[in-house]
N, C-alpha and C positions, 0 to 999 in steps of 0.2 A: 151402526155405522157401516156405510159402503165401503168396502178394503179399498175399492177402485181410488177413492178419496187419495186411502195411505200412498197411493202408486204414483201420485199426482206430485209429491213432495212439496204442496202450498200454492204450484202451477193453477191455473184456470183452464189451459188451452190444451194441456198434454197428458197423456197417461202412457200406462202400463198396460197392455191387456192380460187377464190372467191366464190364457194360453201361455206368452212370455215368459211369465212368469214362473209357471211351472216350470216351463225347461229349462232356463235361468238358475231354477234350485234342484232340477231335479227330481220333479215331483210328479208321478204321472197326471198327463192332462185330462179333464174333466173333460174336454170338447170332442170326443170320439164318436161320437154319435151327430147332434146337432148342436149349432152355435145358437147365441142370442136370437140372432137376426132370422132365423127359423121355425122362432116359436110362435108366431103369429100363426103361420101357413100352417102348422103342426095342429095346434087347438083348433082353428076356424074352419081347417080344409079334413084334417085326418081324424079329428074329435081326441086325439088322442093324448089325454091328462095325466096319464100312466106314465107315458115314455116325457112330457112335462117335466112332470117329478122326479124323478131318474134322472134328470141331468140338471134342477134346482139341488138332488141330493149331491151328485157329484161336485157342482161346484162348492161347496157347500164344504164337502170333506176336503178339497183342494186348499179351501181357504184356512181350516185348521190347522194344516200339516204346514 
């Protein structure tokens, strides 16, 4: 399940982003490095799968806590 869903509250049109979120709870943000919206440019342009994963992990432990 996508948490983003949970953030939605049954909405179709609106969210939460989990930046917000974290700060919301308190919870250091996952997004310190690059957001969604730069993972395209990251893999295509920088090849770089490493730094990828390092912030699929982070969001990842974000969404645990």
């Amino acid at each position: 399940m996508d948490t983003i869903e949970l953030s939605k509250f049954g909405d179709y049109k609106h969210y939460t982003a989990l930046k917000l979120l974290t700060l919301i709870l308190n919870i250091p943000s996952p997004k310190d490095d690059i957001s969604g919206s730069e993972v395209c440019g990251v893999y295509y342009k920088e090849k770089d799968v490493a730094r990828i994963a390092i912030y699929c992990e982070k969001d990842t432990v974000a969404v645990a806590q």
